[in-house]
N, C-alpha and C positions, 0 to 999 in steps of 0.2 A: 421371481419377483424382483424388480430393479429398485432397489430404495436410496436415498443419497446418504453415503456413510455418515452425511452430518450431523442425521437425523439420530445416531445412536452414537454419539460423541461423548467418553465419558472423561475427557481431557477439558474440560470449560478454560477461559484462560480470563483473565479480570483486566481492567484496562489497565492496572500497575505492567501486568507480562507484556502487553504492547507499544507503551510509554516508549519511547524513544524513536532513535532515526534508524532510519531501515537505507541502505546505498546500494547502487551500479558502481562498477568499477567501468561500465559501457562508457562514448564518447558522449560529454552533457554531463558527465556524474549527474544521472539521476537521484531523488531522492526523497523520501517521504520521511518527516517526521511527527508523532503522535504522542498528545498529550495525555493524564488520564481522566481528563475532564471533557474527551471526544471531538476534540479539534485537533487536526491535519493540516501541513504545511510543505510546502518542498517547491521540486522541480520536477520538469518531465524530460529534461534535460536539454530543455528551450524555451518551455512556455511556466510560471510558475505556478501554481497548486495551494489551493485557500482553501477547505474544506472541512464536511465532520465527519466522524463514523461514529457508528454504534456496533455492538457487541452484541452475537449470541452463543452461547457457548463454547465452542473455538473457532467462530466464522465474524470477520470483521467486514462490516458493509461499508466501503466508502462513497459517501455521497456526490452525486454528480457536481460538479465545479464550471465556473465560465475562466476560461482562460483567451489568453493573446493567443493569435495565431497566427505569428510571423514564425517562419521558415528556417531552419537554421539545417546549414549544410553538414552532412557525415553525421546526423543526429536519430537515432531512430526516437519517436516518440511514443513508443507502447507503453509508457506509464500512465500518458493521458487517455488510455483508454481503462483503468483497474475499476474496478467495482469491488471487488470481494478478494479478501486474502485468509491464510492461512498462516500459521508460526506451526515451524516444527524444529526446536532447539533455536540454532541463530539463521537459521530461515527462514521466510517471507515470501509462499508461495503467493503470485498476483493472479487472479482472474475478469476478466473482461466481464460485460453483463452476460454473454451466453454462457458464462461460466467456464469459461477455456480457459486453459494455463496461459498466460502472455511472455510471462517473466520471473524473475526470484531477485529480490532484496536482503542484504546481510545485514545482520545489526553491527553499526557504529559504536564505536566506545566514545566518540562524541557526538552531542546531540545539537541540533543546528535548535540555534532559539527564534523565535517565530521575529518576523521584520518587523 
């Protein structure tokens, strides 16, 4: 029987554990930063990022965002595609909406404050 390990999550995480800015060291310094009041801000490391998430248990859903979509050279932008992530220590696994891994985000010791 294939069931989504999320579904038996005894790890929940409260949005204080996700508060902060999560980085790429990639080209664009990507970056997401999260309040604990479920707003989201950052980059994708060309287009920027206005959004919310909500919490369930240790699965953060981030909500879809309308971004700029001018081009920016040597840039990958797979952060503008994240829907869903995970924290495991100072980890920030990112998943796409088909749920595929995309990327990983570290947590910053500083946090970008919203524009």
């Amino acid at each position: 029987m294939n069931s989504d390990p999320r579904d038996h999550d005894d790890n929940s995480l409260t949005m204080h554990d996700v508060a902060g800015t999560w980085r790429s060291d990639e080209p664009g310094q990507p970056y997401l930063t999260f309040n604990d009041e479920g707003a989201a801000w950052g980059t994708d490391g060309c287009n920027g990022i206005n959004t919310s998430y909500t919490l369930e248990k240790s699965t953060i859903t981030i909500e879809p965002w309308i971004a700029t979509a001018r081009a920016c050279l040597g840039v990958n932008d797979w952060l503008s595609m994240a829907r869903f992530a995970e924290i495991h220590g100072d980890t920030m696994t990112v998943r796409d909406r088909n749920d595929d891994v995309i990327g990983t985000l570290i947590r910053s010791s500083e946090d970008v404050r919203k524009p």
